[in-house]
DRENKEMAR-17999 format. One line per 2 residues: number of its first residue (from 1); their letters; for each residue z, y, x of C-alpha. Coordinates in nm, 4 decimals, always signed. Layout:
# DRENKEMAR-17999
NUM = A = Z Y X | ...
//
This chain:
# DRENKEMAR-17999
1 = XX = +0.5487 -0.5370 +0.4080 | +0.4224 -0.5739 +0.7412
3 = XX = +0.7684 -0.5422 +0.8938 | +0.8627 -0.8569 +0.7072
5 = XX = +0.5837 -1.0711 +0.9153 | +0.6675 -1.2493 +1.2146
7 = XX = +0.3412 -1.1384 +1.3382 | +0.4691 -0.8047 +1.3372
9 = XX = +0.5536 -0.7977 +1.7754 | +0.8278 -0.5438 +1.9159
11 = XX = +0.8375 -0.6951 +2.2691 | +0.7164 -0.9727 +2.4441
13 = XX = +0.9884 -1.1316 +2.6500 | +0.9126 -1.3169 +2.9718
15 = XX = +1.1526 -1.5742 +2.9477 | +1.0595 -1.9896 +2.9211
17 = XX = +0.7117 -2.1502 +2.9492 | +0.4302 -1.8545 +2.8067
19 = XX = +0.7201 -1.6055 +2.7509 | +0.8872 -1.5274 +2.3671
21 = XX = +0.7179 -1.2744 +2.1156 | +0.9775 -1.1185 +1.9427
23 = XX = +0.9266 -0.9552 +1.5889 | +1.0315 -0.6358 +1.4269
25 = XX = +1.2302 -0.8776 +1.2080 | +1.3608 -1.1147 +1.4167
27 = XX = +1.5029 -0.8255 +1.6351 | +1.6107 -0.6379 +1.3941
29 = XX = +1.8256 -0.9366 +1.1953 | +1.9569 -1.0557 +1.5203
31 = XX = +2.0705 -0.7109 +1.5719 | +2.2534 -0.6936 +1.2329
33 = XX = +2.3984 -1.0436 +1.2948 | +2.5527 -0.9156 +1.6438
35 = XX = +2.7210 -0.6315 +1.4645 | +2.8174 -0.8121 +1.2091
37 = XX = +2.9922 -1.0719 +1.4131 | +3.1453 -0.7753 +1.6710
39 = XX = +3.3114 -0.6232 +1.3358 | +3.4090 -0.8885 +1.1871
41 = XX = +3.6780 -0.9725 +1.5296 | +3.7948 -0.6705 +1.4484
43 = XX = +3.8298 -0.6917 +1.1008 | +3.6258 -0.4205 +1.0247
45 = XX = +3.5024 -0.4374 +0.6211 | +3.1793 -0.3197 +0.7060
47 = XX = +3.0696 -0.5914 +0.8808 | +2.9624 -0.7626 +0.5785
49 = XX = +2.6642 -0.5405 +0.4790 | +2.5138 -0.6152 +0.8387
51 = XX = +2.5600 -0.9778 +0.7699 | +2.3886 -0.9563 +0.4422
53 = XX = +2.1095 -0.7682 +0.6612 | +2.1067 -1.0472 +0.8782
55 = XX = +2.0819 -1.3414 +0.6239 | +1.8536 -1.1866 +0.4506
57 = XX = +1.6372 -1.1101 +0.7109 | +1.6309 -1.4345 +0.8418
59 = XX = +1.5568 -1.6274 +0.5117 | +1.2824 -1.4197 +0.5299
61 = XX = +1.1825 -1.5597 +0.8625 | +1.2408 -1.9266 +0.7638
63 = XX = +0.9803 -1.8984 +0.4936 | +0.7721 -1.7819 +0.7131
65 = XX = +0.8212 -2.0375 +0.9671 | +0.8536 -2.3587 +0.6868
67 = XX = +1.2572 -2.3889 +0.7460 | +1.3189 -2.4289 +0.3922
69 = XX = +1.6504 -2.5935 +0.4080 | +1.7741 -2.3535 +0.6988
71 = XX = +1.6361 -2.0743 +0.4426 | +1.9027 -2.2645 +0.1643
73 = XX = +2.1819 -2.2084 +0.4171 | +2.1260 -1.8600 +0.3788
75 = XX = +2.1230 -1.7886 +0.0447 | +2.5220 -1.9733 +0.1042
77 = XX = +2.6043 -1.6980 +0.3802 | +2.4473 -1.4459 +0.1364
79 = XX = +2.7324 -1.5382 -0.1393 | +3.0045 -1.6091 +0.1258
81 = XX = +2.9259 -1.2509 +0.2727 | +2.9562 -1.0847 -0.0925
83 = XX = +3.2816 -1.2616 -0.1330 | +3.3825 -1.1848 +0.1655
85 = XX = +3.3133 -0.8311 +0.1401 | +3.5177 -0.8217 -0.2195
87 = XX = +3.7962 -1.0154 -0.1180 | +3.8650 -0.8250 +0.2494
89 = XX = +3.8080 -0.4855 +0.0143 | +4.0833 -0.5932 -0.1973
91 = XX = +4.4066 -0.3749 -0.1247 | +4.7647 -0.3917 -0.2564
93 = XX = +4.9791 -0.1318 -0.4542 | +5.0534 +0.0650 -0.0888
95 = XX = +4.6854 +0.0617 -0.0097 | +4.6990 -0.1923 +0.2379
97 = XX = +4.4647 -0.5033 +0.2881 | +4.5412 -0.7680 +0.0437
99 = XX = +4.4455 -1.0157 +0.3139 | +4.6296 -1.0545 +0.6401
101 = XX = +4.4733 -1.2502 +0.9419 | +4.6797 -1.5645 +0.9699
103 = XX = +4.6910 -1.9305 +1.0408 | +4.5999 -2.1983 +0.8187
105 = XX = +4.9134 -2.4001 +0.7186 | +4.9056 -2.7245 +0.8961
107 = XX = +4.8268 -2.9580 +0.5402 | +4.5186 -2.7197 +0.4728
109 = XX = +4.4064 -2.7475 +0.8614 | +4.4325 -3.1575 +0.8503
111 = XX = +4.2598 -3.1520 +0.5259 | +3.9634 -2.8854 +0.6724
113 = XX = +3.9665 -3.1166 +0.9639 | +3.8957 -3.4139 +0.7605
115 = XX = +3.6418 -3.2930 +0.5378 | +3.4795 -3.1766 +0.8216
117 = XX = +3.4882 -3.5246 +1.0233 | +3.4021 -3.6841 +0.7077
119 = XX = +3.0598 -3.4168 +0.6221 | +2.9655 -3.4704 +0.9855
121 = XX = +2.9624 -3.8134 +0.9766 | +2.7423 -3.8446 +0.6372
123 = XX = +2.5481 -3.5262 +0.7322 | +2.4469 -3.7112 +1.0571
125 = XX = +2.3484 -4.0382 +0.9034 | +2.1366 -3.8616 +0.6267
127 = XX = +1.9996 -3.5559 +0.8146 | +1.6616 -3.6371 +0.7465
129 = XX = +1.6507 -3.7083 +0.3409 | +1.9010 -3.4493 +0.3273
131 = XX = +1.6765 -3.1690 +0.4311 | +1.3645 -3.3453 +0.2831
133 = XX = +1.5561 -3.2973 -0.0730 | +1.6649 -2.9497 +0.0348
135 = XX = +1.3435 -2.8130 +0.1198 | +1.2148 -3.0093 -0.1462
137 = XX = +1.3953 -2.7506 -0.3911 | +1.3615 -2.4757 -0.1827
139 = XX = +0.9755 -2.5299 -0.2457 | +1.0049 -2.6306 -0.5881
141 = XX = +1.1682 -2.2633 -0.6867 | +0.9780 -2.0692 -0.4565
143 = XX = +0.6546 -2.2170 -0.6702 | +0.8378 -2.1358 -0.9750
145 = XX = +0.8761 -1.7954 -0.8930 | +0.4776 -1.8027 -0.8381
147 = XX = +0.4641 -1.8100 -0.4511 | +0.2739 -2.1264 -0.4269
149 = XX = +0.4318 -2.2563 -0.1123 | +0.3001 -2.6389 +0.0341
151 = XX = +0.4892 -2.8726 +0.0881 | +0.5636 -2.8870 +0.4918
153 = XX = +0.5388 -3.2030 +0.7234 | +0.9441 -3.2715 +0.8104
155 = XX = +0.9559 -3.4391 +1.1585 | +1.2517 -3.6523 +1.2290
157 = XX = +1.5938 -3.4051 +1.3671 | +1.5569 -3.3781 +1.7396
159 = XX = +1.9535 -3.3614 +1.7636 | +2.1147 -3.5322 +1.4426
161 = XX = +2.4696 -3.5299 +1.5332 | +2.4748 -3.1421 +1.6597
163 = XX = +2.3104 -3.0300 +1.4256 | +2.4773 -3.1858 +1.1320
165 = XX = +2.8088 -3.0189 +1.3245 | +2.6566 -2.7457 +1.3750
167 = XX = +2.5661 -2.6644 +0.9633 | +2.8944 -2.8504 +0.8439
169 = XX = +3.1438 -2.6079 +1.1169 | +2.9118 -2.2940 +1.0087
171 = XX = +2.9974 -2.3124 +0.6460 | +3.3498 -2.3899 +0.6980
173 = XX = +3.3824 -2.0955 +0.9368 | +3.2425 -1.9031 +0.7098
175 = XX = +3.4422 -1.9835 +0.4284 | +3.7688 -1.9345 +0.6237
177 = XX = +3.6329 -1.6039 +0.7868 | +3.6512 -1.4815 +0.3704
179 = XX = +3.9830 -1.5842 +0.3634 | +4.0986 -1.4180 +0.7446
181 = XX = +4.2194 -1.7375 +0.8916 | +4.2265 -1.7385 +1.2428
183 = XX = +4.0474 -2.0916 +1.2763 | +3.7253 -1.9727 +1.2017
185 = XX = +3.7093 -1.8256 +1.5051 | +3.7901 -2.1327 +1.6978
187 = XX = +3.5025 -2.2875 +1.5013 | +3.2644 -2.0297 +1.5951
189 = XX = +3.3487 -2.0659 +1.9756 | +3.2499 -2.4169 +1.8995
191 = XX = +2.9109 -2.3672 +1.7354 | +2.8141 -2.1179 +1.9369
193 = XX = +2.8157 -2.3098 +2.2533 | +2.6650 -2.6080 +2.1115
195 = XX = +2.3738 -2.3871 +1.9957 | +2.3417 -2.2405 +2.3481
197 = XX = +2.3369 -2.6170 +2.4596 | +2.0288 -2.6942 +2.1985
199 = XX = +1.8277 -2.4006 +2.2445 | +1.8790 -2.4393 +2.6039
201 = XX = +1.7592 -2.7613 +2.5634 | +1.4335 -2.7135 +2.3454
203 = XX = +1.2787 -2.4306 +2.5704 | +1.4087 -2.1712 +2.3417
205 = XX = +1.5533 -1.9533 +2.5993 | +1.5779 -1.6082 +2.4221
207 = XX = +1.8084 -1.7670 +2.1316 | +1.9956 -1.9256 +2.4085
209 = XX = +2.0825 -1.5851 +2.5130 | +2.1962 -1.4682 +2.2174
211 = XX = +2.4387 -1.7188 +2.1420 | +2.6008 -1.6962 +2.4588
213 = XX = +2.6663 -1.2913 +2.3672 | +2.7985 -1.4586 +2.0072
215 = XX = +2.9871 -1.7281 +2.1873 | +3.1644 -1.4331 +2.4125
217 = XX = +3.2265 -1.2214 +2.0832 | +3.3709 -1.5135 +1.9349
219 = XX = +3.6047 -1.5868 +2.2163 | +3.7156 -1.2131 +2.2071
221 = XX = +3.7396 -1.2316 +1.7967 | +4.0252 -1.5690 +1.9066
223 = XX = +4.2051 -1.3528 +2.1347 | +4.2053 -1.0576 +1.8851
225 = XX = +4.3104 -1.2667 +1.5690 | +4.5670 -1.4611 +1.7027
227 = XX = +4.7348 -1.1883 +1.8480 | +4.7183 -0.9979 +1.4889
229 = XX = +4.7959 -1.3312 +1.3343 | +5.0999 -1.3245 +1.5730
231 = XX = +5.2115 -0.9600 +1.4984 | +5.1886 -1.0101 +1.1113
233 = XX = +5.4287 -1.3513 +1.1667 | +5.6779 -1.1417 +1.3400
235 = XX = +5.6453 -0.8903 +1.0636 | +5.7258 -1.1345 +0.7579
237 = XX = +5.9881 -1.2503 +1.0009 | +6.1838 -0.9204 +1.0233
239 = XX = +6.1419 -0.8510 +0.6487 | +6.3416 -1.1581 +0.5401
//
């Protein structure tokens, strides 16, 4: 079980104030979350076991590290990723993919784009009790399942607003990404540089890096699905 602990240093990287100790783990899951990401733009199926590699792995970190309510957001990618992996496996008659990459239809965007202004705007005024109650439950069935976890100290969100975008954009990417709409892509351009913008920010250099390589995969998944998005238009076009 050693692998699983935090404690458990690959390589220490000299990067910020002191340098970054990076774990088996942590290594290991980002690695899985890069590939994942990388196959999803090109709408490759098999991304979705690295991306239940990757939230699994990092769950494992945030109850380690007393994240409880980031460890909660996990256990949602963990179900979005097995849908995800059913419903892109899902073929038709001809043995082709059942889903298509495509656009959302403009009511469904507005309505997306609504729910998201709307979850931003409540998710940044409650942050704080929010994630108390969250972690709150997260501790409450981690004790039930007889791993006696405390408790943690919550200190007040450094960066309500982002982060609150942040988590409200990642699970709405992630739901569209299940359903192969282009705008989750466009989302995760968005997240990804904010995250590079807070990590930057709190010292946290090595994440930093990492989600500029996920903000340049992103960009690349855009280019890629709107161009497919594109080709399958012109398709349906011809065929009526």
């Amino acid at each position: 079980m050693d692998f699983f602990s935090t404690s458990n240093i690959l390589v220490h990287i000299p990067l910020g104030a002191g340098g970054y100790d990076l774990s088996w783990i942590e290594a290991i899951g980002t690695l899985a979350g890069l590939l994942c990401i990388w196959l999803a733009s090109l709408e490759k199926v098999i991304n979705y076991p690295f991306g239940l590699i990757n939230v699994t792995l990092f769950a494992a970190i945030f109850f380690q590290i007393q994240l409880y309510a980031s460890l909660l957001l996990q256990l949602f990618f963990f179900v979005a990723n097995v849908y995800g992996w059913y419903a892109w496996s899902r073929q038709t008659d001809d043995r082709q993919a059942a889903l298509k990459i495509r656009w959302l239809p403009l009511p469904k965007a507005l309505g997306w784009g609504a729910v998201c202004v709307v979850a931003i705007a409540l998710m940044t005024r409650y942050i704080d009790p929010v994630f108390a109650f969250l972690t709150q439950i997260a501790v409450s069935l981690m004790n039930a399942l007889g791993l006696q976890v405390a408790m943690p100290t919550l200190q007040p969100d450094a960066f309500p607003f982002w982060d609150a975008s942040m988590m409200v954009l990642s699970i709405v990417a992630m739901i569209l990404m299940t359903r192969k709409y282009v705008e989750n892509w466009l989302l995760w351009v968005v997240i990804d540089i904010i995250s590079v913008m807070i990590f930057a920010r709190q010292g946290v250099y090595a994440m930093a890096l990492e989600y500029v390589i996920l903000t340049l995969i992103a960009v690349n998944g855009s280019r890629m699905w709107i161009a497919s998005a594109r080709q399958h238009g012109s398709r349906a076009l011809a065929r009526q």
